[in-house]
N, C-alpha and C positions, 0 to 999 in steps of 0.2 A: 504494500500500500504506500502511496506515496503520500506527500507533503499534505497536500490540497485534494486529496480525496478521501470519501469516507464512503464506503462502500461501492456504490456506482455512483454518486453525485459527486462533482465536482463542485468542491466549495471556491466561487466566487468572492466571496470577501475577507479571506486570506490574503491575497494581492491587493485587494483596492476594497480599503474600509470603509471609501466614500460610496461607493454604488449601490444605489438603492433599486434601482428596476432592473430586470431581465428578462431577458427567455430562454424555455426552456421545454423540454418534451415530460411527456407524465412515463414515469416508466411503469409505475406501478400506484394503483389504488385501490384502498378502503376506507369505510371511514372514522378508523384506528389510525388515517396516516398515509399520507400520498409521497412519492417518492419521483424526482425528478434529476433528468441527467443532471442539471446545474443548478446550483442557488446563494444566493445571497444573504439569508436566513441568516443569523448567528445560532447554533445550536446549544448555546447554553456551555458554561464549566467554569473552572478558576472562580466559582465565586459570581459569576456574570449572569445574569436571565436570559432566555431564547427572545428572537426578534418577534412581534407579530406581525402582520400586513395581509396582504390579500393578493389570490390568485385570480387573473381575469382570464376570460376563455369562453370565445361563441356567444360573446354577451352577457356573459354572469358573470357575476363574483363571488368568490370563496375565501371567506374569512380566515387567516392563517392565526391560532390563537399561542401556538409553542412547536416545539420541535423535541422529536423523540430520537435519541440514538439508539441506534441497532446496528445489528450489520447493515441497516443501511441508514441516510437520514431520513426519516420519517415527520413532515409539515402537518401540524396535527391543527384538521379543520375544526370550524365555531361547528356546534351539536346542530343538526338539521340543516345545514349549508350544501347547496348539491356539490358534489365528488366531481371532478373532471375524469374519466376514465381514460387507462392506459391509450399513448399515442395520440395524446391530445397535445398543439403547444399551446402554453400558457405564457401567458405575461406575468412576473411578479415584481409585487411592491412592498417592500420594509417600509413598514410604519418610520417614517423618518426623526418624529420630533422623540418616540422615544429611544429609537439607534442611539440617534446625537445624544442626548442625554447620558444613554449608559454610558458610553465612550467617555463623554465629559466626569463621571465618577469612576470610570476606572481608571481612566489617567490619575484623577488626585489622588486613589490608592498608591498609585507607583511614588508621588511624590513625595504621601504620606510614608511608606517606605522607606523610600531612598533617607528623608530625613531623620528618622527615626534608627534609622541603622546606621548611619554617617554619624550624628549629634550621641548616639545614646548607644550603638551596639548589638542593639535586640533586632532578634532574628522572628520572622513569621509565625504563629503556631493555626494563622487561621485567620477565616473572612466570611465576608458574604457584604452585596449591595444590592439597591431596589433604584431607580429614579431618583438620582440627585438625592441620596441620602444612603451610607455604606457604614462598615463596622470593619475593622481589622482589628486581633489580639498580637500581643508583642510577650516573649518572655521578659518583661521588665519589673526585678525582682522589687527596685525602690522607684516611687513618682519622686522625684525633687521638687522642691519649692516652683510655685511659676510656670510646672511642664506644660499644662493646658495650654497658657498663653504664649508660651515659649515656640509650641512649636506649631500650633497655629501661623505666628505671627513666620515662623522660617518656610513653611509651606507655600504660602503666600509671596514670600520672597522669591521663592522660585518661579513661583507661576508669572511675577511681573516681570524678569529674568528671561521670560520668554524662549525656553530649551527647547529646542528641537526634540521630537522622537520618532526616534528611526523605528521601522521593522528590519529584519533579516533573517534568512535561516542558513543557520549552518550545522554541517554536520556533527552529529553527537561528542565526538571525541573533541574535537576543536571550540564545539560550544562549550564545554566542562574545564576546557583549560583558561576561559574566561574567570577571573579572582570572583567569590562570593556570585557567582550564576545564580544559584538558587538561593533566597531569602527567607523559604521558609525553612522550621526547624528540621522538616523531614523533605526527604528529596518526593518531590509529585510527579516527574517524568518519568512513564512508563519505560521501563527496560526496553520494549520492542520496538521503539519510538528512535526512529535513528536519523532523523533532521527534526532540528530543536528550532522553534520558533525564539528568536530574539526579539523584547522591546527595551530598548534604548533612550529613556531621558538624557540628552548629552550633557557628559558633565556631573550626572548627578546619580542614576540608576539605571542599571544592566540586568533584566532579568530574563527568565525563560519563562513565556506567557503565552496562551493563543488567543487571547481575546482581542476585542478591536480598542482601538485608542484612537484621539486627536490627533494632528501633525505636531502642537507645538504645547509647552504649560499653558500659556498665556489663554488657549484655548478652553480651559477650564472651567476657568472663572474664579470665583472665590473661595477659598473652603474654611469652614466653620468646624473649630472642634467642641462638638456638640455634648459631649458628655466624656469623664473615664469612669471604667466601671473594672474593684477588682473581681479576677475570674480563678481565685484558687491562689493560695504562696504562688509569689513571681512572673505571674499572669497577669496582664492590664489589656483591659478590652476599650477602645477608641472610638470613638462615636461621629462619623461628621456629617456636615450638610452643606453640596454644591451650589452656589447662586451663582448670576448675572454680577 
């Protein structure tokens, strides 16, 4: 299996995180989950939710509500929405405002991150985000005076700093010989995984990710550390929320 495919669909926004419509053939349908040579769909992982949108075809439309992995990707329609059957093409559309959104929170994850490991040491042990509002845990056995606002205010820094982030993939061996690759406490790249997706904050943080991001911080926006919360001896769980 290569890079950019998951089963028989060729994942489209792997390469280009901005593209939101395409087309594509049905290869397979029920309405458990319609399966298409290509897509654009974000499938979900690292912490990130599936895209929603809609598939157009012969005049109708099919509400795309998430995405199932299997051996193949599976675009799981709205309940009573008609099925486009095998051999049909379809147009598809990624709900855009909330793409752009995740994209704009899982960048400030990386930021959050990158600062958080540069300023303090602490490695990943865990995450999850929804729409401009996310949670990452750090093993961070003491808060210091001020952390909130401290590293709020450094996060931000970055973002008006305006870093570039790059994608890349390279292969397994040469991606691992990058310092600190992996952020979280446990390595999350499957063994049989043999090109590593790279994102790249320049300058600030290098991880192995497959989710989509922004081109630059600045794209971000602002981020708000919205609460800490402890989660067990040496565990601190982070709280933020993206704006305008």
């Amino acid at each position: 299996m290569t890079h950019d495919l998951h089963g028989r669909t060729h994942r489209l926004e792997l390469s280009d995180q901005n593209l939101r419509d395409f087309e594509a053939v049905v290869l397979d349908s029920t309405p458990d989950g319609i399966v298409l040579s290509k897509s654009a769909f974000y499938p979900g992982g690292g912490g990130q939710p599936a895209d929603h949108g809609v598939l157009l075809w012969q005049g109708v439309e099919t509400r795309i509500v998430g995405v199932r992995k299997a051996d193949d990707l599976h675009l799981i329609p709205a309940e009573g929405d008609p099925i486009p059957p095998a051999g049909t093409v379809v147009q598809g559309a990624v709900a855009d405002e909330r793409r752009s959104a995740l994209m704009r929170t899982h960048s400030g994850l990386h930021v959050l991150c990158g600062v958080v490991f540069r300023d303090y040491g602490s490695l990943v042990t865990g995450g999850n985000m929804d729409v401009l509002s996310a949670r990452m845990d750090f093993n961070l056995p003491e808060v210091p005076p001020g952390f909130k606002e401290t590293v709020e205010d450094a996060c931000n820094a970055e973002i008006v700093a305006d870093r570039r982030i790059d994608v890349r993939v390279l292969p397994r061996e040469e991606a691992f010989e990058i310092p600190d690759i992996i952020r979280t406490a446990t390595n999350l790249v499957p063994e049989h995984v043999a090109d590593v997706r790279i994102i790249d904050i320049v300058g600030l943080d290098t991880q192995a990710d497959g989710g989509t991001h922004v081109a630059s911080t600045k794209q971000i926006g602002h981020i708000r550390v919205a609460k800490i919360e402890s989660k067990g001896r040496g565990f601190r769980r982070l709280r933020i929320a993206i704006s305008d």
